[in-house]
MIDOSE-1310 file (N, C-alpha, C; in nm, 2 decimals, decimal comma, always signed):
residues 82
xxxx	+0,08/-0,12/+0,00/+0,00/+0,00/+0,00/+0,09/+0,12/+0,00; +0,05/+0,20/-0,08/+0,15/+0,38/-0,08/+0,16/+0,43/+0,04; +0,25/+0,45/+0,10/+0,26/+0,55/+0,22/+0,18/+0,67/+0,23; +0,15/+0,78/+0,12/+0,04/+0,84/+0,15/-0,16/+0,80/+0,13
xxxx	-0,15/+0,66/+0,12/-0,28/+0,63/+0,15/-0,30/+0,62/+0,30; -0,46/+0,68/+0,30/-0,51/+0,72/+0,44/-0,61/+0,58/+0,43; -0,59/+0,54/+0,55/-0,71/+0,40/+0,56/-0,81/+0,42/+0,70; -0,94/+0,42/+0,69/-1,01/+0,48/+0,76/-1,10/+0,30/+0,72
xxxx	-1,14/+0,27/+0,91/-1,23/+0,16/+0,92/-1,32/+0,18/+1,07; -1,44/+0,11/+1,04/-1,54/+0,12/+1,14/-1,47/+0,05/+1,21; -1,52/+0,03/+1,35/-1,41/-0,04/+1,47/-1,63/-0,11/+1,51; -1,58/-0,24/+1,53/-1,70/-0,33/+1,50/-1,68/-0,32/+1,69
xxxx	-1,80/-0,29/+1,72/-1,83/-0,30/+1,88/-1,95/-0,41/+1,93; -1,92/-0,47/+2,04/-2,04/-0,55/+2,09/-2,15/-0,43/+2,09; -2,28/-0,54/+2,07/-2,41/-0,49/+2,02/-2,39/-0,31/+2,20; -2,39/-0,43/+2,33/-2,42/-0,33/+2,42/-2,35/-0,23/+2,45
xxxx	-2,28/-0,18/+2,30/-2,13/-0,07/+2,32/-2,21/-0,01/+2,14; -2,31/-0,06/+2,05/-2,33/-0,03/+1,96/-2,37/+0,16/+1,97; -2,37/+0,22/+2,08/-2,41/+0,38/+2,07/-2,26/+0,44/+2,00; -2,16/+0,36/+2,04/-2,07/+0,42/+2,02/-2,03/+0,36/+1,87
xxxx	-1,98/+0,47/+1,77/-1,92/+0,40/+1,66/-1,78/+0,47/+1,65; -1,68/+0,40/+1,60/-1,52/+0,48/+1,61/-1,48/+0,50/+1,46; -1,40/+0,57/+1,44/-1,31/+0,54/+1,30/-1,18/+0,56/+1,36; -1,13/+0,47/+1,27/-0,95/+0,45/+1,34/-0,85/+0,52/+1,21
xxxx	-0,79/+0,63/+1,17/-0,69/+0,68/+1,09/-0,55/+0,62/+1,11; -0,54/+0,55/+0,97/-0,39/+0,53/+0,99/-0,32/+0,61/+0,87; -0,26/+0,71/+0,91/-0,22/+0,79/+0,82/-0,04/+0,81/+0,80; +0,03/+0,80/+0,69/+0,19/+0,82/+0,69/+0,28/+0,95/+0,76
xxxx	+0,33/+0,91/+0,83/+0,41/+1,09/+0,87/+0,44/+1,20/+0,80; +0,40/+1,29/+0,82/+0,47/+1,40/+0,76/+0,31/+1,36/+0,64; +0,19/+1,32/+0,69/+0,09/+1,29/+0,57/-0,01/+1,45/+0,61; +0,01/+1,53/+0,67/-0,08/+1,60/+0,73/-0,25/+1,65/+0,63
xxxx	-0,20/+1,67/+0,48/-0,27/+1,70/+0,37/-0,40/+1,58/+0,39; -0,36/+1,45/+0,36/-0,44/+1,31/+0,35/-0,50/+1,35/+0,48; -0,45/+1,34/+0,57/-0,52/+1,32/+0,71/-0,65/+1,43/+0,74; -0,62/+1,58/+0,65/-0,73/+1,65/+0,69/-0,84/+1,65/+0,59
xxxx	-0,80/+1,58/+0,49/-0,89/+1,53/+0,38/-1,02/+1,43/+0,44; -0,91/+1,30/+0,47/-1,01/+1,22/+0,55/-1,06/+1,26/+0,66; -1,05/+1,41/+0,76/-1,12/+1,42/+0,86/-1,26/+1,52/+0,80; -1,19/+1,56/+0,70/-1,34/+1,64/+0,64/-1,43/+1,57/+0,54
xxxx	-1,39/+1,44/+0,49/-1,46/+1,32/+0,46/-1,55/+1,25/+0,58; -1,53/+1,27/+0,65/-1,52/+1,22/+0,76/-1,67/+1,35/+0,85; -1,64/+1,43/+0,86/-1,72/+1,53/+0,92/-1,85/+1,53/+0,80; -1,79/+1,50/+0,67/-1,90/+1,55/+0,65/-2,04/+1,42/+0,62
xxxx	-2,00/+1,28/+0,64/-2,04/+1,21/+0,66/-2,18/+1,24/+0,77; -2,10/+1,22/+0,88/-2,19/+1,24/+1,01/-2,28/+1,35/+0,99; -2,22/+1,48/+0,92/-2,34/+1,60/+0,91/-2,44/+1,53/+0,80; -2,44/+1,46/+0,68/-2,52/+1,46/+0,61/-2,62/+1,32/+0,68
xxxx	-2,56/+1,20/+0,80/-2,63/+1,10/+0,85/-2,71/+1,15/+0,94; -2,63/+1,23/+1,06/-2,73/+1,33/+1,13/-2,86/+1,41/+1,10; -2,84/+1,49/+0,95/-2,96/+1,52/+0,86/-3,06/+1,41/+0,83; -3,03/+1,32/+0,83/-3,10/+1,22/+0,75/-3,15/+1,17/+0,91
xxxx	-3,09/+1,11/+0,93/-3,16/+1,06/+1,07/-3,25/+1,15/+1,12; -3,28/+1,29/+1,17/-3,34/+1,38/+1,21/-3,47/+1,35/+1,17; -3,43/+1,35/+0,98/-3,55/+1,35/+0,92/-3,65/+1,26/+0,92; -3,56/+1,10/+0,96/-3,65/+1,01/+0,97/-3,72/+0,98/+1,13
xxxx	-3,65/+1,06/+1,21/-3,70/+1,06/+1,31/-3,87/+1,13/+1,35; -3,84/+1,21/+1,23/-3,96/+1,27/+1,27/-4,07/+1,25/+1,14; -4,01/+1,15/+1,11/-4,19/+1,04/+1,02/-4,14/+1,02/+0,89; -4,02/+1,11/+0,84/-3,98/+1,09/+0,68/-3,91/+0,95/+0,65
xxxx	-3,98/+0,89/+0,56/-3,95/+0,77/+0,55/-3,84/+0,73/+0,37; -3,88/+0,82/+0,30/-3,83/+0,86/+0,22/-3,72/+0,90/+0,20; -3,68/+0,94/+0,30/-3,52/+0,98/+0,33/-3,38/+0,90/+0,30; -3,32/+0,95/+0,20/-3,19/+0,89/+0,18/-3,09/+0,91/+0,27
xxxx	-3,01/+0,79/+0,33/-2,88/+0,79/+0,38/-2,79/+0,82/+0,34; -2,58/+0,86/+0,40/-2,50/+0,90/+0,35/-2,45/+0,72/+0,25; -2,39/+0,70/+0,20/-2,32/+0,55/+0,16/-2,27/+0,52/+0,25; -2,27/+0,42/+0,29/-2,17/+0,36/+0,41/-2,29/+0,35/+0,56
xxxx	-2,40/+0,37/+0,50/-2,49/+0,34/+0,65/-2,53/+0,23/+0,61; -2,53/+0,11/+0,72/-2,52/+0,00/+0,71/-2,66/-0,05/+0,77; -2,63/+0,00/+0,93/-2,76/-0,02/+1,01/-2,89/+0,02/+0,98; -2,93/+0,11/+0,95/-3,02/+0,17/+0,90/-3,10/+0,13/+0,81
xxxx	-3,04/+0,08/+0,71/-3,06/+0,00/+0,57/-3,12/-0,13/+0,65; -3,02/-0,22/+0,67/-3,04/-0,37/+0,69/-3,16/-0,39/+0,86; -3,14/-0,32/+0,92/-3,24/-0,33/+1,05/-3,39/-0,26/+1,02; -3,39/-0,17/+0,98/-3,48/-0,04/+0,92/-3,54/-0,04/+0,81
xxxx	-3,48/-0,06/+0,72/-3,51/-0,07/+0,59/-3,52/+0,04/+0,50; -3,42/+0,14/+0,60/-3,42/+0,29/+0,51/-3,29/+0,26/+0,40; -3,33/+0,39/+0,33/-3,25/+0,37/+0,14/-3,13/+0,44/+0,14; -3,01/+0,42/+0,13/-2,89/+0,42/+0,10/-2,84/+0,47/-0,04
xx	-2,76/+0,60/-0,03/-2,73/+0,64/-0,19/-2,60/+0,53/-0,23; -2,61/+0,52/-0,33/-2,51/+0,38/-0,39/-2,44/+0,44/-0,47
């Protein structure tokens, strides 16, 4: 793998730790550029799941998720952009 590839993964938690979700950055030294890339890949994820979630919280069902929502889809049955 290239040294400046940034690798960003879900950290799988038991169900009764499931509130919490992590991302783990493993980023090259001296990578500072990659790393703030993936943290604003990263931010903006959660702002557009947050939006969405809000939405379906309050009766929209229609509501598309960011990619990479997993739970939501497979428990729920809400729709996922691909």
């Amino acid at each position: 793998m290239p040294a400046d590839t940034v690798l960003m993964r879900s950290l799988w938690m038991p169900w009764h730790m499931s509130w919490w979700i992590g991302v783990v950055f493993a980023v090259g030294r001296g990578q500072r550029k990659a790393f703030s890339e993936a943290v604003t890949m990263l931010r903006a994820f959660r702002r557009a799941y947050r939006d969405a979630f809000e939405q379906w919280r309050s009766g929209v069902r229609s509501v598309v998720f960011p990619q990479g929502t997993w739970c939501m889809c497979r428990v729920h049955g809400a729709v996922a952009q691909t």
